[in-house]
Kinemage of the C-alpha trace (Angstrom):
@kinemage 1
@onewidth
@group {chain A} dominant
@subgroup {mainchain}
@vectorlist {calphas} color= white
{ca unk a 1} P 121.539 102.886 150.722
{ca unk a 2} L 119.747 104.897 148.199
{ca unk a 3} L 117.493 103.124 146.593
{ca unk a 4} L 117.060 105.392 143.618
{ca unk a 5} L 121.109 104.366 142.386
{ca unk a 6} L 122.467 108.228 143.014
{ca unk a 7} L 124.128 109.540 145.703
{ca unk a 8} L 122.767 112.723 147.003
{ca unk a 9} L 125.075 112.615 149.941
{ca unk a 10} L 128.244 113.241 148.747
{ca unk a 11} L 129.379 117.039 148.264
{ca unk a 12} L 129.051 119.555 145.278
{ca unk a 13} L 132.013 121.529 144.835
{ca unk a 14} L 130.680 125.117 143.285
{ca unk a 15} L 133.048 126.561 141.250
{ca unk a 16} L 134.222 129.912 142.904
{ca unk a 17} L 133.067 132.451 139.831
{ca unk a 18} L 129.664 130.875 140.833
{ca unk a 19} L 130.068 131.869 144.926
{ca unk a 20} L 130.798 135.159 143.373
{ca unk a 21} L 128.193 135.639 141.111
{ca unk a 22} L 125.794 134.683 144.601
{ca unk a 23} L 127.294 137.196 146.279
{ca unk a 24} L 127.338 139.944 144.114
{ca unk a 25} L 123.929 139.379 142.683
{ca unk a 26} L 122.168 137.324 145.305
{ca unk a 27} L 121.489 134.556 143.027
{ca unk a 28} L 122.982 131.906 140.951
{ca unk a 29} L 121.770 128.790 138.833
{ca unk a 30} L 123.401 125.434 138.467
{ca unk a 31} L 122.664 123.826 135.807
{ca unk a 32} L 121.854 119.403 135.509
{ca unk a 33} L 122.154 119.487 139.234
{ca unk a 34} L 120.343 116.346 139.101
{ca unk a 35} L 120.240 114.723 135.965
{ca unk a 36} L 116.412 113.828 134.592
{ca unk a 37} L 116.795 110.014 135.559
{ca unk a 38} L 117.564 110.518 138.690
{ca unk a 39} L 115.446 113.244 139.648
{ca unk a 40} L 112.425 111.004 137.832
{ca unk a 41} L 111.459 109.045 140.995
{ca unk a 42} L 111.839 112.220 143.544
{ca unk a 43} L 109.580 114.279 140.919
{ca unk a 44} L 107.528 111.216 141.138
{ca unk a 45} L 107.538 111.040 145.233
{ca unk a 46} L 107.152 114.807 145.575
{ca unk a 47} L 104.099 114.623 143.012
{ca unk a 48} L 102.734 111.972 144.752
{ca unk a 49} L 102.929 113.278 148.391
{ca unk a 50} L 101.443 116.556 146.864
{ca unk a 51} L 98.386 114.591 145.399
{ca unk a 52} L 97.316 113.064 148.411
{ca unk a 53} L 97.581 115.997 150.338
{ca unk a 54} L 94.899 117.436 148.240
{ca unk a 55} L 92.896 114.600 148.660
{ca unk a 56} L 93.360 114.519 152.330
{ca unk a 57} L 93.035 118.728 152.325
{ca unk a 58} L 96.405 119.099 153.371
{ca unk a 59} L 97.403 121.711 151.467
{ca unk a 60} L 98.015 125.199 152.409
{ca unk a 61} L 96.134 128.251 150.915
{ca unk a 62} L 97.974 129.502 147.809
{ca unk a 63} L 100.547 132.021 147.273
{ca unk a 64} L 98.663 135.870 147.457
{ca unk a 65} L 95.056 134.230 147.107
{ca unk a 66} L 93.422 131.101 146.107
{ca unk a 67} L 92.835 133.291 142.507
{ca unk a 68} L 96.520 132.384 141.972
{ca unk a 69} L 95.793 128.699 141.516
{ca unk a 70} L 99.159 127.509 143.344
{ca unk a 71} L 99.585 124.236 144.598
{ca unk a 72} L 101.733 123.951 148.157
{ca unk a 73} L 102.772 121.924 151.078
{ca unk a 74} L 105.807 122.280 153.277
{ca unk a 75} L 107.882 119.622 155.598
{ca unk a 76} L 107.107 116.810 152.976
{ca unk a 77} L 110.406 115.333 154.444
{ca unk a 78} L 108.261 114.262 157.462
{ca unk a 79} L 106.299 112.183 155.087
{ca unk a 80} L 108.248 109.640 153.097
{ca unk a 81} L 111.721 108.057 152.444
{ca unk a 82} L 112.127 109.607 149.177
{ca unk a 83} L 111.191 113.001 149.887
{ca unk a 84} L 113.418 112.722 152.789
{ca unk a 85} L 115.960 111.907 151.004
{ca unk a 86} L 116.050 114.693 148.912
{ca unk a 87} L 115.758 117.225 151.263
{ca unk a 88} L 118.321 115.834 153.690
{ca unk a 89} L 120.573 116.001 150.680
{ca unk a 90} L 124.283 117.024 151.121
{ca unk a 91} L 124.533 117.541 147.675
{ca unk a 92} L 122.163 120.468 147.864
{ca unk a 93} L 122.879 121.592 151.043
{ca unk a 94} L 126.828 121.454 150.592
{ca unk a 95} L 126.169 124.069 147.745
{ca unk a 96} L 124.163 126.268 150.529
{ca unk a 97} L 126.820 126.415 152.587
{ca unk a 98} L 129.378 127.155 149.859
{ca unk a 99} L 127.220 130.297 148.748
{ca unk a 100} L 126.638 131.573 152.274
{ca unk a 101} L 129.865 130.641 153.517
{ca unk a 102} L 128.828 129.115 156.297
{ca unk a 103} L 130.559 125.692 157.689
{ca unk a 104} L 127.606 123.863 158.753
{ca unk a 105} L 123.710 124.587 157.851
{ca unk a 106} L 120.146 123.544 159.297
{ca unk a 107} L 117.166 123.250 157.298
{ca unk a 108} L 114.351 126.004 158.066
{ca unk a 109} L 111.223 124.074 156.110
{ca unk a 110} L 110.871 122.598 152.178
{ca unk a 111} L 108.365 122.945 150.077
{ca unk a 112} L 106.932 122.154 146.970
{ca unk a 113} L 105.358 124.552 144.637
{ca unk a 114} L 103.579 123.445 141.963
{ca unk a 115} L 101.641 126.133 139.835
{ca unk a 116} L 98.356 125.049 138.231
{ca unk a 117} L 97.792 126.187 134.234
{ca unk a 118} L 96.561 129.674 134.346
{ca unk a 119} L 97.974 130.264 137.576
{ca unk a 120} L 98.236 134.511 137.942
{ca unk a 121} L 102.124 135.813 138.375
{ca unk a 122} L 103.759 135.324 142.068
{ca unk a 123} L 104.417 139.254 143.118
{ca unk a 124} L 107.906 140.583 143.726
{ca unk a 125} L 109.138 139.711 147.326
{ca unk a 126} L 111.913 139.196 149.866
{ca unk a 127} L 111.120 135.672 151.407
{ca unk a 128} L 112.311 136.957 154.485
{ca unk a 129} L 109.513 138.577 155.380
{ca unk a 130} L 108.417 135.706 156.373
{ca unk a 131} L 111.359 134.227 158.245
{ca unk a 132} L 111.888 134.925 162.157
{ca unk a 133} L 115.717 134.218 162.066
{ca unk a 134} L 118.307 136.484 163.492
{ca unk a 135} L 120.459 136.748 160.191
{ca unk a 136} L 120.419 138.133 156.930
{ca unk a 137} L 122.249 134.746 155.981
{ca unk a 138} L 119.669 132.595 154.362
{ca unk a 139} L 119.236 130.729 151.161
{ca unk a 140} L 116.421 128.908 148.950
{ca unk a 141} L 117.446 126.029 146.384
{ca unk a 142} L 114.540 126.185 143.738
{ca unk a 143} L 114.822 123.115 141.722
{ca unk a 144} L 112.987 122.340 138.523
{ca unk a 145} L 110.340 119.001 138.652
{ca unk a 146} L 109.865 119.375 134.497
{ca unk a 147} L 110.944 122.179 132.322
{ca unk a 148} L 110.139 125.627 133.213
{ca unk a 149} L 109.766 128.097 130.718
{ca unk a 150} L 109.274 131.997 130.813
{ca unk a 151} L 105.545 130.610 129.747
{ca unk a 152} L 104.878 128.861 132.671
{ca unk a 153} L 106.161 131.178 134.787
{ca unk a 154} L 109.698 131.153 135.237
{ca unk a 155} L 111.455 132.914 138.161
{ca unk a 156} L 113.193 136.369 137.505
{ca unk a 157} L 115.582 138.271 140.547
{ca unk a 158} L 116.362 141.748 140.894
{ca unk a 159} L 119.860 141.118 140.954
{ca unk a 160} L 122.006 142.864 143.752
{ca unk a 161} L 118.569 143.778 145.558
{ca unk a 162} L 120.015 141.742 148.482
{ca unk a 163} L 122.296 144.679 149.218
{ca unk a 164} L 119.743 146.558 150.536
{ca unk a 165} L 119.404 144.324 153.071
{ca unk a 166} L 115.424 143.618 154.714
{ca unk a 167} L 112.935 146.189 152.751
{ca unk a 168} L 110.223 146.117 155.124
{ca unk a 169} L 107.406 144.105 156.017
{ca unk a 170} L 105.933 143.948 152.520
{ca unk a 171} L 103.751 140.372 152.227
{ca unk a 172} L 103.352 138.612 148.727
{ca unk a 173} L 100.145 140.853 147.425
{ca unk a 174} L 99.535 142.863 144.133
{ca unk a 175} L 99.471 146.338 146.176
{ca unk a 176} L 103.142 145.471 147.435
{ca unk a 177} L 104.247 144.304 143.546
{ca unk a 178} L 103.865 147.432 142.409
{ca unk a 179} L 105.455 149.197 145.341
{ca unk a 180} L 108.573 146.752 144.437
{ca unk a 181} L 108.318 147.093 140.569
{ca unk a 182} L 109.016 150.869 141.017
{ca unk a 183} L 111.772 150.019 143.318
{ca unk a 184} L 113.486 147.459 140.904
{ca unk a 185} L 113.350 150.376 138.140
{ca unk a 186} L 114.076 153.380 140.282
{ca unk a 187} L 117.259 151.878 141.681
{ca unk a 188} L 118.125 150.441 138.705
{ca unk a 189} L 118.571 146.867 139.752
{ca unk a 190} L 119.084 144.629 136.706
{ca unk a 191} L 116.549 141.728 136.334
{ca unk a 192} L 117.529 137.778 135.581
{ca unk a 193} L 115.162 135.067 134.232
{ca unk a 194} L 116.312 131.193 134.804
{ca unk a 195} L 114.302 129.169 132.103
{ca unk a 196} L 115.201 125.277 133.265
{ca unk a 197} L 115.194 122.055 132.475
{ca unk a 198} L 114.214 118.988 135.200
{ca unk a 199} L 117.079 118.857 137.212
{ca unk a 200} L 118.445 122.443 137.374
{ca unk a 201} L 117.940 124.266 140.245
{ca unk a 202} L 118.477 128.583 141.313
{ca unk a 203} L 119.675 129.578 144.907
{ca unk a 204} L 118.514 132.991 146.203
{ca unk a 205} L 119.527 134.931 149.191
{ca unk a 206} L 116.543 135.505 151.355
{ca unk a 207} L 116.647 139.274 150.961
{ca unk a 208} L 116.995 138.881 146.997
{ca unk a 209} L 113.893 140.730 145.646
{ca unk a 210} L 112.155 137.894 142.946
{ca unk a 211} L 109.100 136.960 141.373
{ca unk a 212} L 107.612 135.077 139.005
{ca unk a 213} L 104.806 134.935 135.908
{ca unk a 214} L 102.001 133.572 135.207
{ca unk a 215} L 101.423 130.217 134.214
{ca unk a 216} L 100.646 130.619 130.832
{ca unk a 217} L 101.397 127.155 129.394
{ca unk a 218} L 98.619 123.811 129.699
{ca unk a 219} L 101.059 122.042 131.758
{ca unk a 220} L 101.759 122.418 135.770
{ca unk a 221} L 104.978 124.295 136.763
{ca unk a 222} L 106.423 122.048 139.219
{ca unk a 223} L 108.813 122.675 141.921
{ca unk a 224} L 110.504 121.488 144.805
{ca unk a 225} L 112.704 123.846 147.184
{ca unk a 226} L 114.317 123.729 150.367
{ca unk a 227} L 115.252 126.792 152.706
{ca unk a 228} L 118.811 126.763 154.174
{ca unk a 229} L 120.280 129.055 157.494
{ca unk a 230} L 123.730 128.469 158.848
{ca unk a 231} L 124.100 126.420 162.050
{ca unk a 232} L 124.226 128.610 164.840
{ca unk a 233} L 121.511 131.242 164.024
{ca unk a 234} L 119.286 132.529 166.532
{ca unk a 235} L 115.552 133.142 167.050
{ca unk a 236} L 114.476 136.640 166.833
{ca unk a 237} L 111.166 138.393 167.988
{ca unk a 238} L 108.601 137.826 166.166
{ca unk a 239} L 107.644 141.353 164.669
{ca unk a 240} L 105.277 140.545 162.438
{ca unk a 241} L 102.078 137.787 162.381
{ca unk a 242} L 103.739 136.130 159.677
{ca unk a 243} L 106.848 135.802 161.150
{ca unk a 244} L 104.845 135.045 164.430
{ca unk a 245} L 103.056 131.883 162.473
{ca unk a 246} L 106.132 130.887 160.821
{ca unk a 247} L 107.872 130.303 164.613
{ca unk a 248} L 105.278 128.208 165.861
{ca unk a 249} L 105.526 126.100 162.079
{ca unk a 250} L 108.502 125.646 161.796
{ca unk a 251} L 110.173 126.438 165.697
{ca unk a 252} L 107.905 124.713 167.848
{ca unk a 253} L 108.204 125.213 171.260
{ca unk a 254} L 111.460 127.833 170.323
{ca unk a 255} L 111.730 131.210 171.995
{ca unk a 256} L 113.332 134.458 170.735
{ca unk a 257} L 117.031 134.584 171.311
{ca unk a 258} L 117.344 130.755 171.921
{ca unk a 259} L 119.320 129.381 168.600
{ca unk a 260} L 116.907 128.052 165.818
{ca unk a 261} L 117.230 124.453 166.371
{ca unk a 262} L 113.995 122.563 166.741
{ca unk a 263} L 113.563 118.730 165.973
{ca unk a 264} L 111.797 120.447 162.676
{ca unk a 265} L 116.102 122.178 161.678
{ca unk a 266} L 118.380 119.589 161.897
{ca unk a 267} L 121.681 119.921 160.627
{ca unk a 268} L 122.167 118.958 156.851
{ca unk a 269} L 125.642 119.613 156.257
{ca unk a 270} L 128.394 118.527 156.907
């Protein structure tokens, strides 16, 4: 039973001009996904877990360079109840497989992301650079801990970038920001900024080209996400080092063509 008094496993129905916003654009938002008292004690669980992980040195290296004072930690389902519960949720997860159109989907790793005051922008990137999974089929939910504003460094997409499909092995870095930013203009993708409130939460396709500012606000920018593939997906070579890390992570033990199903991906919906 939950014991925060909401059910997150019981289905989200996405309406179908939101599937086909996804896939035209590779992204989408959905609005009071959770609503602010019942994200309160997750927030508050996720915070938590991310504080003593600091204390306990836990946390990874941030985003493009310590300079970019960005707070993260991934798998914090392994940790607690609460957190588990929130990234096991079928709520989210249903939602994941509605947009990819896939019937049944495995978790590839969460993380939070919390983004210290003054934190520098987070350059333009496809996350799946970083992914070694056989598909072009993947998806993030980026929910909103408090309210994010385009002060503290909300999230913007190059909408339809996804079409292009993988753009090379370009890392998060400043060089490869300004390699995209010409990109973005020169094919004349159309950019989209989510300001949100606690609760409200973006989905972008892995190959969706996104970024976000600087944190120029006095508060933290705090958020939780959790990376979806469909069931099914395989392993692919490694062709990269940070797709070579990211298999021993988050695939331990998993070799290239076997499907991507460690202990660490179990199935979250149905």
């Amino acid at each position: 039973m939950n014991i925060y008094r909401v059910n997150l496993n019981e289905p989200f129905l996405v309406a179908s001009e939101v599937v086909e916003e996804y896939r035209d654009t590779g992204r989408a938002v959905i609005r009071g996904l959770l609503n602010p008292d019942a994200l309160q004690p997750y927030r508050d669980a996720i915070a938590n877990t991310l504080a003593i992980a600091a204390e306990e040195r836990h946390i990874q290296p941030g985003i493009g360079g310590e300079q970019r004072r960005f707070v993260q930690i991934t798998n914090l389902w392994q940790l607690n109840a609460p957190c588990r519960e929130f990234v096991f949720a079928k709520r989210f997860a249903s939602i994941a497989a509605q947009l990819m159109g896939a019937p049944s989907v495995r978790l590839y790793h969460d993380q939070a992301l919390f983004k210290e005051p003054g934190g520098k922008n987070t350059p333009w990137h496809q996350d799946q650079h970083y992914w070694p999974l056989d598909t072009d089929n993947t998806i993030t939910m980026w929910m909103a801990l408090c309210p994010v504003t385009a002060e503290m460094g909300a999230m913007s997409f190059a909408d339809g970038s996804h079409k292009e499909g993988f753009l090379g092995h370009r890392a998060i870095s400043d060089e490869n920001h300004v390699e995209f930013e010409k990109m973005v203009a020169e094919r004349g993708w159309p950019t989209t900024q989510y300001e949100l409130q606690p609760g409200d939460a973006t989905f972008h396709s892995g190959l969706t080209l996104h970024m976000a500012g600087p944190n120029r606000s006095s508060y933290m920018r705090e958020a939780m996400t959790v990376i979806y593939y469909p069931d099914g997906t395989r392993i692919m070579e490694p062709d990269s080092p940070h797709r070579q890390a990211d298999l021993q992570a988050f695939h331990p033990g998993q070799q290239p063509g076997e499907p991507a199903a460690s202990p660490l991906n179990p199935i979250l919906f149905p």
